[in-house]
C-alpha positions in Angstrom: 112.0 109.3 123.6 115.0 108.5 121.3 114.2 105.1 120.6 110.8 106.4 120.3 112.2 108.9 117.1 114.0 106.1 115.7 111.1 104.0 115.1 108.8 106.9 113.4 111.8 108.0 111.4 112.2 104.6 110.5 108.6 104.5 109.1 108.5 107.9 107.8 111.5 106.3 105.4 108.9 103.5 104.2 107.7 104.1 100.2 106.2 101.6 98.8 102.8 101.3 97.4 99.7 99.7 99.1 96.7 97.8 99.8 94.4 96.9 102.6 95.7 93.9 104.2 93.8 90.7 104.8 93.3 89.1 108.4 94.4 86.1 109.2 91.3 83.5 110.0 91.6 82.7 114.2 90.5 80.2 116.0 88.0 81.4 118.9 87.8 79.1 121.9 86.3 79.4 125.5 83.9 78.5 128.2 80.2 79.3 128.6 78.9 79.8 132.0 74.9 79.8 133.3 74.5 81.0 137.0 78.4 80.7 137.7 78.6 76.8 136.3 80.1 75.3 132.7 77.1 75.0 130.6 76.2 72.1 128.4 73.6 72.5 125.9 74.4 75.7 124.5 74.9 76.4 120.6 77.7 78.9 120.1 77.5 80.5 116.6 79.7 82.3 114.8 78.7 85.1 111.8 80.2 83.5 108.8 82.2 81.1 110.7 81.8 77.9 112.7 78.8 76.7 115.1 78.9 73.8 117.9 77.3 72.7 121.3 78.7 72.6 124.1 79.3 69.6 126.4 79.4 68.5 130.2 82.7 71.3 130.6 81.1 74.2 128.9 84.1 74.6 126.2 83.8 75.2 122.7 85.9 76.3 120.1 84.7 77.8 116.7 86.7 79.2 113.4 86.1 83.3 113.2 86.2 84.1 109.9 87.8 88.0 108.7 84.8 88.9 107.6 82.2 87.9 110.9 80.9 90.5 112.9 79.2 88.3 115.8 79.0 85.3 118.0 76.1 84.0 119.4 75.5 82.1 122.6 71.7 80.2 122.6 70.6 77.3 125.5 69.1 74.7 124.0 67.0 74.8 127.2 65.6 78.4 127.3 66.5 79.5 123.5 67.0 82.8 124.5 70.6 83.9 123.0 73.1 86.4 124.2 75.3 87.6 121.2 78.7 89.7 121.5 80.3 91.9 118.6 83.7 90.0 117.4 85.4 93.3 117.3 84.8 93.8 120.9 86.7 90.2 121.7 90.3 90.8 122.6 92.7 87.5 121.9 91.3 84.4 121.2 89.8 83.3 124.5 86.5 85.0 125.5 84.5 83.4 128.7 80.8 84.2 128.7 78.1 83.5 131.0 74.3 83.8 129.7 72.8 83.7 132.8 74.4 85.1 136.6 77.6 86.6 136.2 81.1 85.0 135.5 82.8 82.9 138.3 84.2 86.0 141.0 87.2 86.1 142.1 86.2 84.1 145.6 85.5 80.4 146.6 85.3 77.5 143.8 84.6 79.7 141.3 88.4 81.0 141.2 89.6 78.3 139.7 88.2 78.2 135.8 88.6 76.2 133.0 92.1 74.0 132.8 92.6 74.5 136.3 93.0 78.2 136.2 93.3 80.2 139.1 91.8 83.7 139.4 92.9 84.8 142.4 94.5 87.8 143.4 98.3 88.1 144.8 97.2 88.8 148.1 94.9 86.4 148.2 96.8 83.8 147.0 99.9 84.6 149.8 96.8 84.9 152.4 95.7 81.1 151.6 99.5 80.2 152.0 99.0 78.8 147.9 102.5 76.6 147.9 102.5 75.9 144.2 102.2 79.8 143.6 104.3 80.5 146.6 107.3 78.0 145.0 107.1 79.5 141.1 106.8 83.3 142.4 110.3 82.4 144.6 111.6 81.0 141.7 110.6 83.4 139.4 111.6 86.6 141.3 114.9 85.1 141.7 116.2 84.4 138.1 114.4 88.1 137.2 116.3 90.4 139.7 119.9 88.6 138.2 118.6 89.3 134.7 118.5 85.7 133.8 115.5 85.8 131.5 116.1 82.5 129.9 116.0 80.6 133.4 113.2 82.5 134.9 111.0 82.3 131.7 109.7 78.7 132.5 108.5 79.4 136.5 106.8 82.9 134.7 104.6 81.1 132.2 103.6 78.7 134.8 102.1 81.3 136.8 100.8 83.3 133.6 99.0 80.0 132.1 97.7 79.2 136.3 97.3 82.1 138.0 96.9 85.2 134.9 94.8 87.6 137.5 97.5 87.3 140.7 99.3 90.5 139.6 100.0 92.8 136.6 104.1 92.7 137.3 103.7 89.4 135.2 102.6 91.9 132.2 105.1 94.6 132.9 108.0 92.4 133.5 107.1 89.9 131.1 107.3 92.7 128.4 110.8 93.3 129.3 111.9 89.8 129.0 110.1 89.2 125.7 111.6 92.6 124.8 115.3 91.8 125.4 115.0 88.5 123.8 113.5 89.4 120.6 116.3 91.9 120.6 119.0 89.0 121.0 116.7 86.3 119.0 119.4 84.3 116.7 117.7 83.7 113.8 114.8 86.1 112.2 112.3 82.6 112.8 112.9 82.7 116.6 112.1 86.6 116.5 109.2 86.0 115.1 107.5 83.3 117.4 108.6 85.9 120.5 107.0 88.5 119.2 103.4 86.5 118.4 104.0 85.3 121.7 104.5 89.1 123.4 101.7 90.2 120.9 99.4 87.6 122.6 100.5 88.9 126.3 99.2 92.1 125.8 95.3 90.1 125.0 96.0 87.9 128.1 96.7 91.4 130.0 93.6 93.0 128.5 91.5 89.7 129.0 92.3 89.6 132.9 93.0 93.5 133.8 90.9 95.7 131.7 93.0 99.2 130.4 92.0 98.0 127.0 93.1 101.4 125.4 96.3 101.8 127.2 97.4 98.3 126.7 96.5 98.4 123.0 99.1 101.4 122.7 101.7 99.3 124.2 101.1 96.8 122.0 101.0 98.7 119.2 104.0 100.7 119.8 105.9 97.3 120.5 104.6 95.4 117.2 106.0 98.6 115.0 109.2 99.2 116.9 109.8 94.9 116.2 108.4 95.1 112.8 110.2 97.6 111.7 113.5 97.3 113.5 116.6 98.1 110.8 118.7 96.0 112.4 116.7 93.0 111.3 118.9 90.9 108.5 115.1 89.5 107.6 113.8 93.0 105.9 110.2 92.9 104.9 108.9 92.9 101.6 106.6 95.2 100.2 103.5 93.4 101.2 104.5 92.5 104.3 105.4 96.3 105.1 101.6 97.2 104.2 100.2 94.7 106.7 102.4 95.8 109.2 101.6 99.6 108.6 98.0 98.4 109.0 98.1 96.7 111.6 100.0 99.2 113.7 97.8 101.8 112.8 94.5 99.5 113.5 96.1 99.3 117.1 96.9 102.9 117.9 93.7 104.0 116.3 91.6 102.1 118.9 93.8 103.3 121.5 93.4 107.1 120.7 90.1 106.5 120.7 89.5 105.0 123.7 92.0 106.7 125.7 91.2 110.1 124.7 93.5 112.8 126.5 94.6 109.6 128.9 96.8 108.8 125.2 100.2 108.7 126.2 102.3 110.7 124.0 104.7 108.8 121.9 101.4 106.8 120.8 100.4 109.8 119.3 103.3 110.2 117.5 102.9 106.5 116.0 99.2 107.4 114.8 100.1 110.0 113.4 103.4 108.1 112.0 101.2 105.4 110.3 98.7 107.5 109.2 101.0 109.2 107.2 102.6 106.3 105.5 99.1 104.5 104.8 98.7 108.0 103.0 101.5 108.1 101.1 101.1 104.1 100.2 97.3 104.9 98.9 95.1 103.1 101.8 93.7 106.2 103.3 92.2 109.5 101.7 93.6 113.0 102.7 90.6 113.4 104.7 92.0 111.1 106.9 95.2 112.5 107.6 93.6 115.9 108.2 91.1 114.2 110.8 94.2 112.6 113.0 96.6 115.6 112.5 93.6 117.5 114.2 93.4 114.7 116.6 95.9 113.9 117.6 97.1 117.9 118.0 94.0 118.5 119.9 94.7 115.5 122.7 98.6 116.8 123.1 97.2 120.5 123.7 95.4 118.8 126.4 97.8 116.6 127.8 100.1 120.0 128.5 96.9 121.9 129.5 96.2 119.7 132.4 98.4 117.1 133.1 100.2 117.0 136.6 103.6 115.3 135.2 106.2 118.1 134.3 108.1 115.7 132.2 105.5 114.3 130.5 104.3 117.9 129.5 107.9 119.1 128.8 108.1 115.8 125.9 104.7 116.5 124.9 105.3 120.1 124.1 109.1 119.8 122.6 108.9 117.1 121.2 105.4 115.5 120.6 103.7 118.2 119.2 106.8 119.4 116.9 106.7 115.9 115.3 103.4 115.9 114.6 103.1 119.3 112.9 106.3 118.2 110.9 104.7 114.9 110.0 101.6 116.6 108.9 103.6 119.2 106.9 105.8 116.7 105.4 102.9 114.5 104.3 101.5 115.2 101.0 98.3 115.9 102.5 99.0 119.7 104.2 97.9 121.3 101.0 96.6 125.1 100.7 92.7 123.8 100.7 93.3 122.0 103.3 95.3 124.3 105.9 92.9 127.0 104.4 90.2 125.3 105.7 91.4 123.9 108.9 93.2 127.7 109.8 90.2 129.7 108.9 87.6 128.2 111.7 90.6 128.0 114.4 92.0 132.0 113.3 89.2 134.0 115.3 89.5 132.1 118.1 93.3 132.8 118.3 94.1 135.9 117.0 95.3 137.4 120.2 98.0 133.7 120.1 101.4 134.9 118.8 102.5 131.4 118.9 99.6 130.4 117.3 99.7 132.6 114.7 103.5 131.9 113.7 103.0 128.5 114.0 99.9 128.9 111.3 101.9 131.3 109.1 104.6 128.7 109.2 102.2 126.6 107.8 100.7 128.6 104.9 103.7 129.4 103.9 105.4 126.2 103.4 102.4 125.3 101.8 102.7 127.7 99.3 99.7 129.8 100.4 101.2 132.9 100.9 98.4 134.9 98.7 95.7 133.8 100.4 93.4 136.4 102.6 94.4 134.8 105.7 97.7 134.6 105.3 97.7 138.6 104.6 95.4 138.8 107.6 97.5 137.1 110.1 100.5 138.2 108.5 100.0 142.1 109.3 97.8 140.7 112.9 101.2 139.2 114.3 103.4 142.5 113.2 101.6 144.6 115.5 101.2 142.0 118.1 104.8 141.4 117.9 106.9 143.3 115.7 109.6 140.9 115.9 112.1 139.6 113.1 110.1 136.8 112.1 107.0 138.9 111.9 109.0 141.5 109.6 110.2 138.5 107.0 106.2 138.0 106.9 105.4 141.4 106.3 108.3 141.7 103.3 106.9 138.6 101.8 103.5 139.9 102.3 104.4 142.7 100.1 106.2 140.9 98.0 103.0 139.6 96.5 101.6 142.7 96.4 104.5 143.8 93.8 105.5 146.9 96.3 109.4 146.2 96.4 109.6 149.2 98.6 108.3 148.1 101.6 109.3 144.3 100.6 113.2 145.7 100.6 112.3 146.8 103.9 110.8 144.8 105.8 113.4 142.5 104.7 115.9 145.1 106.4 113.9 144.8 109.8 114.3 141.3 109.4 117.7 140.8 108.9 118.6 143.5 111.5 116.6 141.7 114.2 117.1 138.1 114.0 119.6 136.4 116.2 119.2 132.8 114.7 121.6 132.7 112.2 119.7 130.1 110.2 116.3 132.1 110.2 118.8 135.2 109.6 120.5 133.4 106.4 116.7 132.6 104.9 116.5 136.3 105.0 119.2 137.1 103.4 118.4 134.5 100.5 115.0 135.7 100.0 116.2 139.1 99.6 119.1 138.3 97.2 116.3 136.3 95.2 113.7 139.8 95.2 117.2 141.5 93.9 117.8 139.3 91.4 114.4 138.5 89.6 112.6 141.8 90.3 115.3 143.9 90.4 118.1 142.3 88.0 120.7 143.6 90.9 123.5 140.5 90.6 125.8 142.0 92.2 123.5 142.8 94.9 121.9 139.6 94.9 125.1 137.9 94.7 126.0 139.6 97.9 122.6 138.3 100.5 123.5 134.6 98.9 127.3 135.2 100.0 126.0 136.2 103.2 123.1 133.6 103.5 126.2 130.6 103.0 128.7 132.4 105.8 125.3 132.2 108.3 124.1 129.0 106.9 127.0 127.4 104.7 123.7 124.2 104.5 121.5 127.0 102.7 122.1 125.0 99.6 119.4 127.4 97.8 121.9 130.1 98.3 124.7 127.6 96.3 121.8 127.5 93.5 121.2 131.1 93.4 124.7 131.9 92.7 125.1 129.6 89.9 122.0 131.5 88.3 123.4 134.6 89.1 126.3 133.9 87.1 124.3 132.3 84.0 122.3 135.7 84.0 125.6 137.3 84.0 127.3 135.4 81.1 125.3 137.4 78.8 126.8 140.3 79.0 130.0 139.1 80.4 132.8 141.1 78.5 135.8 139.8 77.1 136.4 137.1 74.6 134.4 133.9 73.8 136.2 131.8 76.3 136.1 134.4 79.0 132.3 134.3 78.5 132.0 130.3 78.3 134.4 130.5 81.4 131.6 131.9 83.6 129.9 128.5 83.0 132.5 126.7 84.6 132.0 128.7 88.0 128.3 128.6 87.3 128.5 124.8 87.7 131.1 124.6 90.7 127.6 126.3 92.5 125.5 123.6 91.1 127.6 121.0 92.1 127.7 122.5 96.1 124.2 123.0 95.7 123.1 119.1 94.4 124.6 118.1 98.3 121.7 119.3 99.5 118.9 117.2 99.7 116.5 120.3 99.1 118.3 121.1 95.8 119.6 118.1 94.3 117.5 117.1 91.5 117.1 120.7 90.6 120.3 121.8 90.7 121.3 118.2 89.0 119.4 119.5 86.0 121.1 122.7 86.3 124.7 121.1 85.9 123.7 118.5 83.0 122.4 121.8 81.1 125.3 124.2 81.5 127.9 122.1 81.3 127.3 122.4 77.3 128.3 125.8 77.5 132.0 125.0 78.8 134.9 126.3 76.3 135.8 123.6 74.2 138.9 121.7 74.2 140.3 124.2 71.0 139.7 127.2 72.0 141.8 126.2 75.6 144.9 124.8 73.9 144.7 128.3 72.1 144.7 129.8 75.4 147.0 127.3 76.7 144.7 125.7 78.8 145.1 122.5 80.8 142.9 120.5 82.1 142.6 121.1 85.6 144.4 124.5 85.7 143.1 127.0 87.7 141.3 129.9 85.8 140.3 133.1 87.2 137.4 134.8 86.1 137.5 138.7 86.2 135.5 141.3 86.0 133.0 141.9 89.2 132.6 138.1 90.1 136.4 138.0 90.5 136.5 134.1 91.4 138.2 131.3 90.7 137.6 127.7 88.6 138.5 124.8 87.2 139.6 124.2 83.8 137.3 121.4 82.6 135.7 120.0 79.7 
């Protein structure tokens, strides 16, 4: 699951801008059956692409262009045609028979096209196969030492001759491709291992089926590749919106094919890409509304019903939490939106206290703390559970309303109930805040900030409220011109703790640039005997001490 976190937060740092990319032109090649045989005599046609007939062996071999939507399959002799939807084709050999079925997996028939042999593993040990028997020996061998390099030639023998005998050549060819792409030289040598493990994951599909699941493998392993930061070779920006795209394309079908049979961390990636398409212009909002729902709705499921403790324990830790912070973090999570996703769900679950807090969480980081159903849930979870977080709800509720009464007090609750000291310092900021704008209390205020930073000494909001505290308070400051300019100074020492936040740093950026005009000048110091660098102490009721600076 950690490397898993590394790769999405490795996307999630991705801005660029975007555009939808264009698909390479492939090559689609292949053998046509009729009643189990190669067929010759058949015209295979291609929607905007290429056409041919086929010969004695049955093989053609047509350019697919982006853009085609079919291929068509007619005998010359009967001219009744059999056509297949390109996007349903998986790699870039597709077999089809127009008549009968496809050669089974017994007698002649196993061995297809370039000597190919379909047989199972347990068939092919049954028969005594020697040339399997030899490269399986060989193979195993160099795999179980961990010599990749020297059991990479037998493995590709027996996934070009015999691709059906077992689906270890899949799983434990991924984990050779995987460790050499991750020691690959040169970024050129990277590059052709990964086409080549993209390509495994068709061969897998072509010969075993789990279309969906292997698609999320694949697309998990082209972003985690793609978008490795170790790689010296970092893409460019177009490069990085074809990759996004691609990914996304991958994980998308997957989701939708596997339904609740997803597996987790390929939710995560949807969700992942989703959000950066957003945020690069190739999809609408509506979009990243109709995955967040998604893909929330299939990890409900998965810890509903799923047998496998772990997988439920990741799935509701981990997954889930991702997901609602991707979502909230998105651009897309505005107060429409959560309005109108919240307000079809809130009937249903107004008995949920997690559900609830997790919607309130929502609204309010979205900035929709006035609307109906925030006041609605808000006073619903209080008297479900009249717990500290329900109280902070309740004071902000009021809040709104303008009744600083019961705001004040329900801030109280708050504060007296919490035990998380960082939910606990949020109170104690939001309270200082009420005291200092509604109330013009700076002492006071000063005071919940003081105590927000010993709870929360990150809170840089609390930094930032302080410095404005003491602006308010250089107004009426007494004492002489430089005792009043002083204030400044100490006013900016708050701005400057607060700008290390990431939360605050533009802001509090703007602050510093804009007070720092207000310093005592250079004069008036020597006057005072000033030195640059000096200590100064600033009386009266902030009773703190500064910098001499100018």
């Amino acid at each position: 699951m950690k490397a898993l976190l590394r790769i999405t937060l490795l996307i999630a740092a991705i801005v660029s801008a975007g555009v939808t990319v264009a698909q390479a032109q492939r090559v689609l090649t292949g053998t046509v059956y009729m009643d189990g045989e190669p067929a010759a005599g058949v015209t295979v046609e291609v929607h905007k692409g290429g056409t041919m007939t086929t010969s004695f062996d049955g093989k053609y071999e047509v350019a697919v262009d982006p853009k085609s939507k079919w291929i068509k399959f007619t005998p010359l002799a009967t001219g009744e045609s059999v056509r297949e939807d390109i996007e349903n084709i998986q790699g870039d050999v597709f077999d089809i028979a127009v008549t009968g079925e496809l050669p089974s997996a017994s007698g002649a028939a196993d061995v297809g096209a370039g000597g190919v042999n379909l047989k199972s593993l347990e068939d092919l040990i049954k028969e005594q196969n020697q040339d399997f028997m030899n490269e399986w020996s060989l193979y195993t061998e160099f795999y179980k030492q961990g010599d990749y390099k020297s059991a990479m030639p037998h493995w590709k023998k027996l996934l070009k001759t015999y691709p059906k005998s077992t689906t270890n050549l899949y799983i434990q060819g991924a984990k050779m491709y995987e460790d050499m792409i991750e020691k690959a030289p040169t970024a050129e040598a990277r590059k052709k291992l990964l086409d080549e493990y993209m390509k495994l994951h068709d061969t897998r599909i072509k010969y075993f089926g789990q279309e969906g699941f292997v698609l999320g493998r694949k697309g998990t392993a082209w972003l985690k590749y793609k978008l490795n930061a170790d790689d010296d070779e970092t893409p460019d920006t177009e490069e990085l919106k074809k990759i996004h795209k691609t990914g996304f394309e991958l994980l998308s079908k997957s989701v939708e094919m596997q339904g609740n049979e997803t597996e987790p961390p390929v939710l995560v990636l949807l969700m992942q890409t989703t959000v950066a398409l957003f945020k690069l212009g190739d999809l609408p909002k509506e979009k990243v509304v109709e995955n967040y729902e998604k893909c929330t709705e299939i990890a409900n499921n998965i810890v509903a019903t799923s047998d496998d403790e772990k997988e439920v324990q990741i799935t509701q830790e981990q997954v889930l939490p991702f997901i609602e912070d991707l979502f909230g973090k998105s651009g897309a999570a505005d107060c429409d939106v959560l309005i109108k996703i919240y307000s079809s769900e809130y009937e249903e679950n107004k008995d949920d206290i997690d559900y609830i807090k997790s919607m309130l969480r929502r609204l309010g980081k979205a900035n929709c703390t006035e609307s109906e159903l925030f006041g609605t849930a808000t006073e619903r979870l209080y008297q479900l559970d009249p717990s500290a977080e329900a109280a902070f709800n309740m004071a902000r509720r009021f809040l709104k309303k303008d009744d600083m009464e019961k705001a004040r007090e329900y801030y109280q609750m708050a504060i007296d109930q919490e035990t998380d000291n960082t939910l606990k310092a949020t109170y104690h900021y939001e309270r200082g805040l009420l005291r200092y704008i509604k109330d013009g209390n700076l002492v006071g205020a000063r005071n919940d900030a003081r105590l927000a930073l010993e709870l929360d000494p990150d809170l840089c909001e609390a930094n930032k409220l302080i410095g404005d505290i003491y602006v308010a308070a250089s107004q009426k400051f007494e004492g002489t011109a430089l005792e009043k300019s002083a204030v400044f100074w100490l006013a900016c020492d708050y701005y400057a703790k607060a700008r290390r936040g990431e939360d605050c740093a533009i802001e509090a950026s703007e602050m510093l640039a804009k007070y720092k005009k207000y310093f005592p000048n250079k004069e008036e110091a020597f006057m005072e005997g000033l030195q640059d660098g000096a200590t100064y102490h600033v009386g009266g009721w902030i009773n703190e001490n500064t910098k001499v600076r100018f």
